[in-house]
Backbone as a printed PyTorch tensor [residue, N CA C, xyz], in Angstrom:
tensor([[[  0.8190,  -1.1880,   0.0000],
         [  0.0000,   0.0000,   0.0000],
         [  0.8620,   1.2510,   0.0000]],

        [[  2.3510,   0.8990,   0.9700],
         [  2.9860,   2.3360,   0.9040],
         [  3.5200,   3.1290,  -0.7010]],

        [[  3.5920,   1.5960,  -1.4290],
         [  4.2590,   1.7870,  -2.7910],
         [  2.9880,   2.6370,  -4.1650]],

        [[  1.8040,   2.2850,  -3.3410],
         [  0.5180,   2.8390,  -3.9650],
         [  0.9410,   4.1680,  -3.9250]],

        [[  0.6310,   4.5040,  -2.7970],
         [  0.6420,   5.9460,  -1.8140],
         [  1.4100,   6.9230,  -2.3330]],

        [[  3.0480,   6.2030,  -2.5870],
         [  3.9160,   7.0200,  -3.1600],
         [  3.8090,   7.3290,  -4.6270]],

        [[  3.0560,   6.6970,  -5.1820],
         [  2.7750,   7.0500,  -6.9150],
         [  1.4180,   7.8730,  -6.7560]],

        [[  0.7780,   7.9530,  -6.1630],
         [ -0.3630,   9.1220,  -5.9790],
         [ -1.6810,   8.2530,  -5.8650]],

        [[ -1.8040,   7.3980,  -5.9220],
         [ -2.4190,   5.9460,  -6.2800],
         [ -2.9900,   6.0490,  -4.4760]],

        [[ -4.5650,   5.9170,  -4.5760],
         [ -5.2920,   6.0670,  -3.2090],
         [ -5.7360,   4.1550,  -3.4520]],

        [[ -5.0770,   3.6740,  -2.3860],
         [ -5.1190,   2.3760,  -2.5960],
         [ -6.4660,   2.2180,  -1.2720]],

        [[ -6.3310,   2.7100,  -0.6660],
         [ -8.0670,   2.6900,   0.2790],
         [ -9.3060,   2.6540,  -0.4520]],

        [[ -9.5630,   3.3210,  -1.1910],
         [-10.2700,   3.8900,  -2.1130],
         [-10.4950,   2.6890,  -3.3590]],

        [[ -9.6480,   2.9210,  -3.7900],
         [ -9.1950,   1.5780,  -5.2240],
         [-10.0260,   0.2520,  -4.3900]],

        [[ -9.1350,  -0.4260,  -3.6590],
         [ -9.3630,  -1.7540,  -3.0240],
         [-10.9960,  -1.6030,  -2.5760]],

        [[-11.7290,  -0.6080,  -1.8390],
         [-12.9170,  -0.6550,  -1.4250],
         [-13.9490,  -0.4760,  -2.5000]],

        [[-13.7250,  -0.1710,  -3.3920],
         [-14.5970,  -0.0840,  -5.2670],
         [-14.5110,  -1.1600,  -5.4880]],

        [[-13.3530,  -2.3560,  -5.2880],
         [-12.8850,  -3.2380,  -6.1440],
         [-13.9000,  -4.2530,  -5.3490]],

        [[-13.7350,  -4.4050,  -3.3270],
         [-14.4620,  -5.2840,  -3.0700],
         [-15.7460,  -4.9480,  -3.2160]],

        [[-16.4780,  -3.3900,  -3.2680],
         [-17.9060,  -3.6170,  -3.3830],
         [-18.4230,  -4.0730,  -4.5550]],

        [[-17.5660,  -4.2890,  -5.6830],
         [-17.9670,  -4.9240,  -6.8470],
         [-17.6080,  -6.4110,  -7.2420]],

        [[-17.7500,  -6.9810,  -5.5750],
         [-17.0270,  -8.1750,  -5.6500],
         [-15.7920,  -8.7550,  -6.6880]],

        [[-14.9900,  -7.9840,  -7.0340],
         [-13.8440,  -8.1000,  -7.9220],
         [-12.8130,  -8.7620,  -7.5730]],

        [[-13.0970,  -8.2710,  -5.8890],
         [-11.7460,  -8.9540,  -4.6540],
         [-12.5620,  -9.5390,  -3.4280]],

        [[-11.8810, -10.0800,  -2.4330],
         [-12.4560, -10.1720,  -1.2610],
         [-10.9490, -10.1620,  -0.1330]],

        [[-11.4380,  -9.3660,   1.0240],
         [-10.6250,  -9.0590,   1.8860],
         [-10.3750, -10.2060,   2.8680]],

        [[ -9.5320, -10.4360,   3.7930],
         [ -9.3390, -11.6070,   4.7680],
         [ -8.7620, -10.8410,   5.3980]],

        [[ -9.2550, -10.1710,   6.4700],
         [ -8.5550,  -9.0350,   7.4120],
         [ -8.1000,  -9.9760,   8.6780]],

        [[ -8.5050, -11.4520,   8.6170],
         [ -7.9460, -12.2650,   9.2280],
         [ -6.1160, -12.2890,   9.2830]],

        [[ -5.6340, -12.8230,   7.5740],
         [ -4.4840, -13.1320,   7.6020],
         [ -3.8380, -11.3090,   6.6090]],

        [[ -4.5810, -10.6810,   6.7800],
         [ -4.3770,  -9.5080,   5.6000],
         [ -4.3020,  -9.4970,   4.7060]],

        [[ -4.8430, -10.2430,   3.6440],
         [ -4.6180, -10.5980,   2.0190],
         [ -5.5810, -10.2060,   1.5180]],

        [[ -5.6260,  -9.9010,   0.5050],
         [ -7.2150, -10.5450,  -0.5890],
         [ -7.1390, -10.7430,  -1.7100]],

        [[ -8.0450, -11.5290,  -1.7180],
         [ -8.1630, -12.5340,  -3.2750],
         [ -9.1090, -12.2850,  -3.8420]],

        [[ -9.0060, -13.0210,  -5.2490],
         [-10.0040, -13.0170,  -6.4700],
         [ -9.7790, -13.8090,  -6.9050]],

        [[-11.0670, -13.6370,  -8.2340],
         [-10.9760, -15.3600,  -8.9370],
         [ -9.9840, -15.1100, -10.1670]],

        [[ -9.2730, -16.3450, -10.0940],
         [ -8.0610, -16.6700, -11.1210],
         [ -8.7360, -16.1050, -12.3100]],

        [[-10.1050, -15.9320, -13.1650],
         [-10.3860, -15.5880, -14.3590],
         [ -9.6380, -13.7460, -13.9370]],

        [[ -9.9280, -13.2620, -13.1160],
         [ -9.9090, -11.6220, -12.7760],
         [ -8.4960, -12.0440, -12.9830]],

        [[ -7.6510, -12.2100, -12.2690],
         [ -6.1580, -12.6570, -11.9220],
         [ -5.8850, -12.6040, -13.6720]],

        [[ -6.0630, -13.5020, -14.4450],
         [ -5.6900, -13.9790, -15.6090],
         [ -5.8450, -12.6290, -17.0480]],

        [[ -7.1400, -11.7900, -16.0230],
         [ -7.2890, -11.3160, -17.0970],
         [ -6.6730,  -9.7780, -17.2360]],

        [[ -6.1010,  -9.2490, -15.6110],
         [ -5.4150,  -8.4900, -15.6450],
         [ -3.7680,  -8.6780, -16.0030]],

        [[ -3.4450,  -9.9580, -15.8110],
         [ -2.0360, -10.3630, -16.4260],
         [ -2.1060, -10.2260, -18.4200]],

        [[ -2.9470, -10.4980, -19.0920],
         [ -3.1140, -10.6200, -19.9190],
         [ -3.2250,  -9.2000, -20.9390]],

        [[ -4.3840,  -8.0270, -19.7810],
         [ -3.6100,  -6.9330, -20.3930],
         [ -2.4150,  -5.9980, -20.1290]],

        [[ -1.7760,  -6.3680, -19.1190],
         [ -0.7990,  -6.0690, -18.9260],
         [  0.3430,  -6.5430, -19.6860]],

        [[  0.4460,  -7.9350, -19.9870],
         [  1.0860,  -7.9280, -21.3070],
         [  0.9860,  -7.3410, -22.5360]],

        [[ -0.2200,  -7.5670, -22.7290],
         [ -0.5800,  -6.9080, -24.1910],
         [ -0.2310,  -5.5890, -24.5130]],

        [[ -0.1030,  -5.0550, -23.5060],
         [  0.2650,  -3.4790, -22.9310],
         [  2.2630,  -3.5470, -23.0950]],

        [[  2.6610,  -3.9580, -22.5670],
         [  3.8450,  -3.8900, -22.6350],
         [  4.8990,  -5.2160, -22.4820]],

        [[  4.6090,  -6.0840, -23.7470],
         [  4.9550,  -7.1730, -23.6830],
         [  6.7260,  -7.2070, -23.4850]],

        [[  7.3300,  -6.8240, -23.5350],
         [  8.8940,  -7.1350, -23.1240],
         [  9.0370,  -6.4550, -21.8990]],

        [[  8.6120,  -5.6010, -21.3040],
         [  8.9540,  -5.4630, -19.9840],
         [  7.4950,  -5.9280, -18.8990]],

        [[  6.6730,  -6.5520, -19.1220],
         [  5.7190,  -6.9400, -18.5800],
         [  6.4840,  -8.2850, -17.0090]],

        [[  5.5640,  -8.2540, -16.4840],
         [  6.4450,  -9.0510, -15.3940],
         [  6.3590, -10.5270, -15.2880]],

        [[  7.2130, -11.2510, -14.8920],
         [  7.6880, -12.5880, -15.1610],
         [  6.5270, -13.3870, -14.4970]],

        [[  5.2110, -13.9010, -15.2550],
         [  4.5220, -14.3900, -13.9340],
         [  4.1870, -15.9850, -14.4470]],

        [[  5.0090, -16.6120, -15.8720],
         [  5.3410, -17.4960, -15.8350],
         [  6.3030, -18.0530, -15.3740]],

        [[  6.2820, -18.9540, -15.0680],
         [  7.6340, -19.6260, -14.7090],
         [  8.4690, -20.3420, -15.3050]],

        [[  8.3330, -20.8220, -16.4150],
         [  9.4900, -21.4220, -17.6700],
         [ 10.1200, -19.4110, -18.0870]],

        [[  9.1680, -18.8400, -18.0630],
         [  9.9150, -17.6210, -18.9080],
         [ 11.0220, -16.9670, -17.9100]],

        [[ 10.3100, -16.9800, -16.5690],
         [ 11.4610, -16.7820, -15.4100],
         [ 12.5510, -17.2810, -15.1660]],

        [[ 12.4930, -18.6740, -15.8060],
         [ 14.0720, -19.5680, -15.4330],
         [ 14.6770, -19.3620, -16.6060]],

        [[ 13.5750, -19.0710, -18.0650],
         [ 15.0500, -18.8260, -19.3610],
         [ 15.5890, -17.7810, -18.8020]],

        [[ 15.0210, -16.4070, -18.5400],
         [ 15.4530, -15.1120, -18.1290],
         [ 16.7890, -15.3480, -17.3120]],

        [[ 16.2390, -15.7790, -16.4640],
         [ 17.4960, -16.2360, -15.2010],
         [ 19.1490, -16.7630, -15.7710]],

        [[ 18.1580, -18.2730, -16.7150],
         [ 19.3290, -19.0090, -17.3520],
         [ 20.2990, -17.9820, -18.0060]],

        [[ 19.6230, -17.1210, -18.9130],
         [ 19.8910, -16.0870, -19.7290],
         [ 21.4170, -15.2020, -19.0120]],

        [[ 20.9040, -14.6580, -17.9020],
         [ 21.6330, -13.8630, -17.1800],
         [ 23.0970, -14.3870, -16.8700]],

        [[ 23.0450, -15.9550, -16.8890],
         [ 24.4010, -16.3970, -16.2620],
         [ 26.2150, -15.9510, -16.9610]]])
């Protein structure tokens, strides 16, 4: 949230739109919250599409060529 905060990004705000539109759900139990893998899938998806070479590693074969890559 602090990393929100510092880009101008009202992450209180954001997150409470997101759960009243059941998009997310909170667990103020362990502090997390989740959604369903389709939501998950489909924000990874435009985020690639958006900036496919610097988009973030959220496969894992592409993470270990990267890695391999680096040696």
């Amino acid at each position: 949230m602090l990393m929100w905060e510092g880009s101008k990004l009202y992450p209180p705000v954001a997150i409470a739109e997101l759960e009243h539109k059941f998009l997310i759900s909170i667990d103020d139990e362990h502090g997390t919250f989740e959604m369903h893998d389709q939501i998950r899938d489909m924000g990874r998806n435009i985020v690639q599409q958006q900036t496919p070479v610097a988009s973030r590693f959220w496969e894992n074969n592409k993470t270990l060529q990267m890695l391999q890559r680096r040696k």
